[in-house]
Backbone as JSON Lines, residues from 0, in Angstrom:
{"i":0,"aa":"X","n":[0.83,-1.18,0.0],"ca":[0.0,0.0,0.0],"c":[0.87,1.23,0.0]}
{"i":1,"aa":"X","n":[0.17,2.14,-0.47],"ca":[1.32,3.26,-0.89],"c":[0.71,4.18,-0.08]}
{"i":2,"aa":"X","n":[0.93,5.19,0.38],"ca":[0.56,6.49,0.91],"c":[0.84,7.6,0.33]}
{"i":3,"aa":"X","n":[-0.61,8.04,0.6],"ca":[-0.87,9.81,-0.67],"c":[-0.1,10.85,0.58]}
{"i":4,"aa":"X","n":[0.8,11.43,0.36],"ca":[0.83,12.53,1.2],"c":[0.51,13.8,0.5]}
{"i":5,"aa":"X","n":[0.39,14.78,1.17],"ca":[0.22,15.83,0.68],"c":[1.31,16.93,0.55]}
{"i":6,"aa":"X","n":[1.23,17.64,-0.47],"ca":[3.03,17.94,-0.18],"c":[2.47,19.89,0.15]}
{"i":7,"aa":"X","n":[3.16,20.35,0.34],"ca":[2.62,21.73,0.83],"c":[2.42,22.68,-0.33]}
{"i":8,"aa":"X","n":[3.1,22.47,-1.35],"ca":[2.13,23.46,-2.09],"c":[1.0,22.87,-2.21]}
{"i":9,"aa":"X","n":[0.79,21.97,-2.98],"ca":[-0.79,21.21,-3.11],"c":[-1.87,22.02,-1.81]}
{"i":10,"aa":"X","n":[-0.96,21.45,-0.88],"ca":[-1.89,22.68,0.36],"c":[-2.04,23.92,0.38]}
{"i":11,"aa":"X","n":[-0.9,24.33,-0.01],"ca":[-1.43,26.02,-0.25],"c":[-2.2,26.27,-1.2]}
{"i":12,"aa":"X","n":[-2.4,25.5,-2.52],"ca":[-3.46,26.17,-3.62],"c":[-4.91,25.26,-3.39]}
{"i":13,"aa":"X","n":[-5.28,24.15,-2.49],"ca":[-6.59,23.78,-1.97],"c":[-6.44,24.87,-1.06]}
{"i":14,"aa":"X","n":[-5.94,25.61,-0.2],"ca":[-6.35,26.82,0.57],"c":[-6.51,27.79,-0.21]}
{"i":15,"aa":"X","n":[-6.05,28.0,-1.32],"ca":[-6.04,29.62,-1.92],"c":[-7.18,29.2,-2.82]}
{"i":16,"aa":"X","n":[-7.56,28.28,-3.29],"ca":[-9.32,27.58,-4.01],"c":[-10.44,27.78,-2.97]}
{"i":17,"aa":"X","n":[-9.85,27.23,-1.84],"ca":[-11.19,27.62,-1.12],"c":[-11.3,29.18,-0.75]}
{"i":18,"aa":"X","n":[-10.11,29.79,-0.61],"ca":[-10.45,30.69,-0.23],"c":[-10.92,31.92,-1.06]}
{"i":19,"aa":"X","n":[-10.76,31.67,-2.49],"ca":[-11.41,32.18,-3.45],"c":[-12.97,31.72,-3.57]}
{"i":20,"aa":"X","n":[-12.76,30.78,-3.71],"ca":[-14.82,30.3,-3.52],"c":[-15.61,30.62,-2.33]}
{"i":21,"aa":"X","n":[-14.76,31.2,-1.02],"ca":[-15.47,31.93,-0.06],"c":[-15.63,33.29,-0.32]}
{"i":22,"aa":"X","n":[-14.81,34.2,-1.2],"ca":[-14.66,35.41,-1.35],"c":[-15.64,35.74,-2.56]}
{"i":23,"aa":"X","n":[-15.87,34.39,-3.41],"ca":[-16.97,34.45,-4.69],"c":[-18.79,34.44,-4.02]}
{"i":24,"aa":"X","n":[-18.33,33.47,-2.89],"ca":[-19.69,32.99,-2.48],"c":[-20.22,35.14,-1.18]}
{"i":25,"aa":"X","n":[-19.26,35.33,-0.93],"ca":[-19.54,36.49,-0.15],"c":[-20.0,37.66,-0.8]}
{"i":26,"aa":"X","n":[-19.27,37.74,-2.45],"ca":[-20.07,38.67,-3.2],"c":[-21.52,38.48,-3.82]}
{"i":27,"aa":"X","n":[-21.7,37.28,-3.8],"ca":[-22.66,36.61,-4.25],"c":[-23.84,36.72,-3.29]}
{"i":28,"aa":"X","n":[-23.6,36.92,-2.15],"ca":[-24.67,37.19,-0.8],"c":[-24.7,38.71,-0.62]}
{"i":29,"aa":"X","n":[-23.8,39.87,-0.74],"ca":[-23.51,40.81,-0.51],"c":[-24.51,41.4,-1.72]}
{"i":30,"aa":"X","n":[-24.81,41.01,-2.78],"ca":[-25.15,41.54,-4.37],"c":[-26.42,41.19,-3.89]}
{"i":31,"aa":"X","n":[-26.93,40.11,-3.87],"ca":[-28.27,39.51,-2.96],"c":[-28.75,40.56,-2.33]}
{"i":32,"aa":"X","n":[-28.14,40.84,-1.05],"ca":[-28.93,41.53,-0.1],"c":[-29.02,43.12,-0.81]}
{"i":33,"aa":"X","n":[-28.26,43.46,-1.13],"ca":[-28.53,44.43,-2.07],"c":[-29.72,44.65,-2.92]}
{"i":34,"aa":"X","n":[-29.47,43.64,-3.78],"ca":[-31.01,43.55,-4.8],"c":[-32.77,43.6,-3.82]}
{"i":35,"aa":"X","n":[-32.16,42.76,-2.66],"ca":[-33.57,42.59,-1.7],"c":[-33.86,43.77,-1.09]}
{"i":36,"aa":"X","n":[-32.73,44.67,-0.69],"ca":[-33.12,45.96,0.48],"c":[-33.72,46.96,-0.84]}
{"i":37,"aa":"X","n":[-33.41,47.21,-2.39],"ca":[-33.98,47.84,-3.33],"c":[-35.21,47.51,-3.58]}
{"i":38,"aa":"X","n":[-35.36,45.89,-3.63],"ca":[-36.78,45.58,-4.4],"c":[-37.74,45.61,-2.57]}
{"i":39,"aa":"X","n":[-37.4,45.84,-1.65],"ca":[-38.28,45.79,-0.11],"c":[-38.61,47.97,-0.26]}
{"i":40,"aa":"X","n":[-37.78,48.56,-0.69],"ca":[-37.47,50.13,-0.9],"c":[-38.9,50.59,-1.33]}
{"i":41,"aa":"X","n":[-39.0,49.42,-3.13],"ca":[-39.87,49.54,-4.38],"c":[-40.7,49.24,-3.71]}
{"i":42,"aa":"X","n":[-41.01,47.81,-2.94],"ca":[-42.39,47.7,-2.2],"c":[-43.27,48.61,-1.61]}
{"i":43,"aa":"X","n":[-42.22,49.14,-0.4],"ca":[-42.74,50.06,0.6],"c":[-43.19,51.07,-0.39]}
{"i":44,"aa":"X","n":[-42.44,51.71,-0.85],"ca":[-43.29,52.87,-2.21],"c":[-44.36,52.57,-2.32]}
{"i":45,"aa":"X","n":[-44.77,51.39,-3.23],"ca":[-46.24,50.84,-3.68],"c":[-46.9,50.92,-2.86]}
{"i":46,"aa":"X","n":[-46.85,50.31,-1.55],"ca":[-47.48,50.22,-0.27],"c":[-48.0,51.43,-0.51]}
{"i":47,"aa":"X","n":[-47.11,52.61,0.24],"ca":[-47.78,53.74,0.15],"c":[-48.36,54.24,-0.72]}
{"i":48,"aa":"X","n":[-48.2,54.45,-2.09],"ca":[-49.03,54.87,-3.22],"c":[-50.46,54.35,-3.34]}
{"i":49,"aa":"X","n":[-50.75,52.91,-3.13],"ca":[-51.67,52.42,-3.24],"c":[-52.7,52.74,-1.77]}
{"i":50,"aa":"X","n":[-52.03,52.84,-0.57],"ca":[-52.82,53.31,0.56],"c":[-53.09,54.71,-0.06]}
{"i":51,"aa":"X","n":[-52.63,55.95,-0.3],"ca":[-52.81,57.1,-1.11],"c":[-54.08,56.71,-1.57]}
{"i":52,"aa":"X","n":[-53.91,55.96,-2.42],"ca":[-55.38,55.98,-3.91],"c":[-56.12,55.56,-2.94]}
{"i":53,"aa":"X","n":[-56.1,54.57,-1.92],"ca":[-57.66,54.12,-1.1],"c":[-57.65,55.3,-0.1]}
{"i":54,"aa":"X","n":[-57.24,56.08,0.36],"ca":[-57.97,57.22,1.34],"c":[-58.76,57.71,0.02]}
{"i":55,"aa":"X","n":[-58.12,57.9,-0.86],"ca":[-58.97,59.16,-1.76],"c":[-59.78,58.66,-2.37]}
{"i":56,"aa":"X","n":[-60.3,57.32,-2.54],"ca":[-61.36,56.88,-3.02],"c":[-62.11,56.75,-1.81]}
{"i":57,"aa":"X","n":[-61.55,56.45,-0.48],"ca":[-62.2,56.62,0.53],"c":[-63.24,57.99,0.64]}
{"i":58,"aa":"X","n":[-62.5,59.2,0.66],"ca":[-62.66,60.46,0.78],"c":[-64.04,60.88,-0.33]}
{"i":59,"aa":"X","n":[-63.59,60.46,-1.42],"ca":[-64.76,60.42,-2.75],"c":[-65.99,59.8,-2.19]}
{"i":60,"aa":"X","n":[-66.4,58.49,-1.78],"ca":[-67.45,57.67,-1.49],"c":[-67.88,58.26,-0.25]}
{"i":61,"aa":"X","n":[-67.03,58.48,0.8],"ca":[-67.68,59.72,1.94],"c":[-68.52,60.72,1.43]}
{"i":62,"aa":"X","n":[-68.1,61.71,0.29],"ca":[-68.58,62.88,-0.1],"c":[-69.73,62.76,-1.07]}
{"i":63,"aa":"X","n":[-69.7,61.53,-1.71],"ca":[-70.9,60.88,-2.36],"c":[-72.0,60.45,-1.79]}
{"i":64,"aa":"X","n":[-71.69,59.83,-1.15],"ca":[-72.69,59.31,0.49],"c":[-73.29,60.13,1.3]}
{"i":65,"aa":"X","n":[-72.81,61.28,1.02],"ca":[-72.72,62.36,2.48],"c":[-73.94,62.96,1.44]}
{"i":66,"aa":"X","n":[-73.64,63.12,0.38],"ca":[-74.43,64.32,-0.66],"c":[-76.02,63.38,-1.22]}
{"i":67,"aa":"X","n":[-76.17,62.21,-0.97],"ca":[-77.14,60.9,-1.14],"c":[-78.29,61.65,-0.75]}
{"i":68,"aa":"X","n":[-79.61,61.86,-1.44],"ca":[-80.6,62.32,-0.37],"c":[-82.05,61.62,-1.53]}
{"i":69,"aa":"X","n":[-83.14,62.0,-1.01],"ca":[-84.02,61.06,-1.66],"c":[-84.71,62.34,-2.76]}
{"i":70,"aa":"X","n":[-84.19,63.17,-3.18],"ca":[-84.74,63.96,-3.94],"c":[-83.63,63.94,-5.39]}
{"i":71,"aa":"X","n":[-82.13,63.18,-4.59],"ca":[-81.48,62.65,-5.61],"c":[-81.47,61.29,-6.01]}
{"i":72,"aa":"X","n":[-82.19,60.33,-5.26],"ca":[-82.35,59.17,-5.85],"c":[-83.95,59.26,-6.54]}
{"i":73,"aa":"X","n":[-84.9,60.0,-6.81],"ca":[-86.18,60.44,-7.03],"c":[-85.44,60.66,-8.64]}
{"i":74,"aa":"X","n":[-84.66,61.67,-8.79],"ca":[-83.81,62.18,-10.02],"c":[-83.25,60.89,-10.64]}
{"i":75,"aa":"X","n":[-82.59,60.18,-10.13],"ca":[-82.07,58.76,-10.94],"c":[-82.78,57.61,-11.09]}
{"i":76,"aa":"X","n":[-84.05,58.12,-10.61],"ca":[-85.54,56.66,-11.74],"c":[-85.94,56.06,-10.25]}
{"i":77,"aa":"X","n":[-85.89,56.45,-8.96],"ca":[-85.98,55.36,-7.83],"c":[-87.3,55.77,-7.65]}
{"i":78,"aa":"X","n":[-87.96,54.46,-6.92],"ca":[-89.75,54.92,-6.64],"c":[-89.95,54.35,-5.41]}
{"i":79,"aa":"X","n":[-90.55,54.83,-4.79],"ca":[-90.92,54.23,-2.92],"c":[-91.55,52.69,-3.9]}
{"i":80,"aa":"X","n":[-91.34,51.52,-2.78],"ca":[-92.39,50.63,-2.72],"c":[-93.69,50.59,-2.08]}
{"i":81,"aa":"X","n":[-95.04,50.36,-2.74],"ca":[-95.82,50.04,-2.54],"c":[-96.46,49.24,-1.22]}
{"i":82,"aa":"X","n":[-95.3,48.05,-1.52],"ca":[-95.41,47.16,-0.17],"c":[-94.52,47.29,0.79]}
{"i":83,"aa":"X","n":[-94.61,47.04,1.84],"ca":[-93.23,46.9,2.22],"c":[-93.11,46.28,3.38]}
{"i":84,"aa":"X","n":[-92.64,44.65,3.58],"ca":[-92.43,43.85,4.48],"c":[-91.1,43.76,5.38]}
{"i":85,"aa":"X","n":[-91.58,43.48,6.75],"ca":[-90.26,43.3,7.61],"c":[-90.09,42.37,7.93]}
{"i":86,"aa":"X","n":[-89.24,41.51,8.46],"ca":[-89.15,40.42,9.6],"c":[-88.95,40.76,10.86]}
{"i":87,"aa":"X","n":[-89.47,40.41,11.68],"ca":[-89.25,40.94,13.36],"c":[-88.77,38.88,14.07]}
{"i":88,"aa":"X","n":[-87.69,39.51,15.38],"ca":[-87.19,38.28,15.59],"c":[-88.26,37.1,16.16]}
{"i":89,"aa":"X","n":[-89.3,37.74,16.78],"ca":[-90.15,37.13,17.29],"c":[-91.11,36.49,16.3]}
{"i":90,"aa":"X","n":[-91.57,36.84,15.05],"ca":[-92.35,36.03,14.27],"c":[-91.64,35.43,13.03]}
{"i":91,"aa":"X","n":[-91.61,34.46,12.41],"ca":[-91.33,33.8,11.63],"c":[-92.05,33.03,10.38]}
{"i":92,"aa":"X","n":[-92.0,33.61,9.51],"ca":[-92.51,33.62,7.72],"c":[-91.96,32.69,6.94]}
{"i":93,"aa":"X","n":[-92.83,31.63,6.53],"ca":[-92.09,30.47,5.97],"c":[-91.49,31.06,4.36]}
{"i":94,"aa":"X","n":[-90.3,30.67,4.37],"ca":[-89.58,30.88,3.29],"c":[-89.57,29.74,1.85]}
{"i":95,"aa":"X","n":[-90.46,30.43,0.91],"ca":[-90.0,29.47,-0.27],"c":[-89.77,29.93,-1.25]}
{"i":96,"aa":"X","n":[-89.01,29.01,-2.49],"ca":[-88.22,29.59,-3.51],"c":[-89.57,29.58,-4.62]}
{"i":97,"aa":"X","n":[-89.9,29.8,-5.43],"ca":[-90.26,29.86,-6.41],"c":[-89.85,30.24,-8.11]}
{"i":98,"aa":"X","n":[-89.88,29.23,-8.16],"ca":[-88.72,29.24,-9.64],"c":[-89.5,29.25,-10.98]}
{"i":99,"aa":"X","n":[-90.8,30.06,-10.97],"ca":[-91.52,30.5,-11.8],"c":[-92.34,29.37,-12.88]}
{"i":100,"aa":"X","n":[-92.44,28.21,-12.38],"ca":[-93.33,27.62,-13.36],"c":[-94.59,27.08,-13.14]}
């Protein structure tokens, strides 16, 4: 049986390999976190832009709502009903479908 030794340069360039593939693998994580803290930046933006557009559609449907009155739904074709039934918790109205034939 023969024995592999290792002779010392051989050792110094498996150290100077790895230690290049640690210095490859560190830019490689460093470029990463980079790209993530930009595209988390872009998020938060959107975030906010899009909360923006819902207050102000918020703000719109408030002022629409607020301005609602029955002399303006009278104006857009609406008509009181005729009938007009409630349910109260105490009495109970049998429910059926009728599917028109």
């Amino acid at each position: 049986m023969s024995k592999v030794r290792l002779h010392y340069p051989s050792l110094f360039f498996i150290s100077l390999i790895c230690l290049g593939l640690l210095f490859l693998l560190y830019a490689y994580f460093v470029n990463q976190t980079i790209i993530n803290v930009v595209a988390r930046e872009k998020i938060e933006k959107d975030i906010a832009d899009v909360s923006g557009e819902i207050g102000d559609t918020e703000f719109d449907y408030m002022t629409l709502r607020n301005n609602l009155t029955l002399d303006v739904a009278y104006a857009k074709g609406f008509k009181d009903t005729e009938v007009t039934a409630f349910v109260s918790p105490g009495k109970s109205l049998p429910i059926t479908y009728n599917s028109g034939r």
